[in-house]
C-alpha positions in Angstrom: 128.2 131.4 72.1 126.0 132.1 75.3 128.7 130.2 77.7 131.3 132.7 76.4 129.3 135.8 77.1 128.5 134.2 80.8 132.1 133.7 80.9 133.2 137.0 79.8 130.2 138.7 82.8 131.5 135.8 85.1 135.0 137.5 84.7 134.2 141.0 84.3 132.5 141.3 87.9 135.9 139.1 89.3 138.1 142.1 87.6 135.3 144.6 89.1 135.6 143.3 92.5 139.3 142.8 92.3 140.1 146.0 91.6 137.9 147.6 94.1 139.6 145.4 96.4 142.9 145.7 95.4 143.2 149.3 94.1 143.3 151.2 97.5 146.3 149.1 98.6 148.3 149.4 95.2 147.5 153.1 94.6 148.5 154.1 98.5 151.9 152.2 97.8 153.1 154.8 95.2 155.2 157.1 96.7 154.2 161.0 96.9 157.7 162.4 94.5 156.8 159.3 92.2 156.1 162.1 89.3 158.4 164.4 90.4 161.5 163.0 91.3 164.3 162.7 88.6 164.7 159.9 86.5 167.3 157.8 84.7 166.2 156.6 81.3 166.3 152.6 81.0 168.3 151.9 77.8 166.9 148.9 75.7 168.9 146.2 77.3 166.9 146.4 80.5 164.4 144.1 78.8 166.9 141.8 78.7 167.3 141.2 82.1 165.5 139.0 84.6 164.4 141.0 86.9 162.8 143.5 84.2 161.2 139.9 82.2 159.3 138.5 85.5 158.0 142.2 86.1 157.2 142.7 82.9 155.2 139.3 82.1 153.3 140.0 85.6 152.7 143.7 84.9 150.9 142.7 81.1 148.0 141.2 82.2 147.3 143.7 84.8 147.6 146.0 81.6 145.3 144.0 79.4 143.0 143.7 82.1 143.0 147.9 82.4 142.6 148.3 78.7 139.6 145.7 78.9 138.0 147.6 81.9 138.1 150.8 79.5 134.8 149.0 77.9 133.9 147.1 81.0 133.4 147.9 84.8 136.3 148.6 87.0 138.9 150.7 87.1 140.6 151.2 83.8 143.2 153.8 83.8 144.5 153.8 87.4 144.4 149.4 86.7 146.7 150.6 83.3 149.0 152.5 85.2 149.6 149.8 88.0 150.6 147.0 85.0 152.2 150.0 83.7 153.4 151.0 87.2 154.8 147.5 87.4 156.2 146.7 84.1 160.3 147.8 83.3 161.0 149.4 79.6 162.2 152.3 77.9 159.8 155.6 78.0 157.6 153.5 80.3 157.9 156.6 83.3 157.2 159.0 80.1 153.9 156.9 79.3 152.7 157.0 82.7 153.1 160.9 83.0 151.0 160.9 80.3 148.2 158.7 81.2 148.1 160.1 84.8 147.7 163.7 83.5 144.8 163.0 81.3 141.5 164.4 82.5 140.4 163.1 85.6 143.2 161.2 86.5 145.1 162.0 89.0 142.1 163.3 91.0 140.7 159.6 90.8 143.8 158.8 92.1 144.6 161.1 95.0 140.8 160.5 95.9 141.8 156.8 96.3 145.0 157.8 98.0 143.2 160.5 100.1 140.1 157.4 101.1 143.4 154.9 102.3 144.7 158.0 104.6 148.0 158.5 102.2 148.7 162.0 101.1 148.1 163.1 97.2 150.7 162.6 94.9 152.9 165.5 93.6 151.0 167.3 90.6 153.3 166.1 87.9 155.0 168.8 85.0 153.6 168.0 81.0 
């Protein structure tokens, strides 16, 4: 039981670091309209395809590891909203409106984005 709680510090403070190093870049590379600009709804069938299956099994972990950093250090919800960011399904733009307009949010993330000398993203509508 004590070598799976040094395991589980041994990986928390990798995920810490990782995301401090890693977050800058990812955050900078979402465009400014990114909340703004219309969207086409994906229909279920997307999930089907290859493209959306490799995105979508590399964009889960990064989501676990967000949801896990919600009781642990790093960066939780902007980590959530790059598996989500990454991810392909249906209502997945819908979700991330949502997450990114809770409390705090977006100013975390435009502080990150203003830090990396990219410009704020647009405010996004509820």
């Amino acid at each position: 039981m004590e070598a799976l709680f040094i395991w589980i510090g041994i990986l928390s403070a990798i995920t810490f670091v990782l995301s401090l190093l890693l977050l800058p870049w990812l955050v900078g590379r979402i465009p400014v309209d990114y909340f703004t600009r219309p969207r086409h709804p994906h229909a279920w069938h997307v999930l089907l395809q290859p493209r959306a299956m490799v995105r979508n099994m590399l964009g889960f972990p990064v989501l676990l590891a967000g949801i896990t950093m919600l009781v642990l250090p790093g960066q939780g919800l902007i980590t959530i909203m790059i598996g989500l960011g990454i991810m392909i399904f249906p209502g997945k733009f819908e979700l991330e409106k949502w997450v990114v307009t809770r409390k705090g949010v977006l100013q975390a993330v435009n502080w990150i984005r203003r830090k990396s000398h990219h410009p704020p993203l647009d405010t996004p509508k509820h």
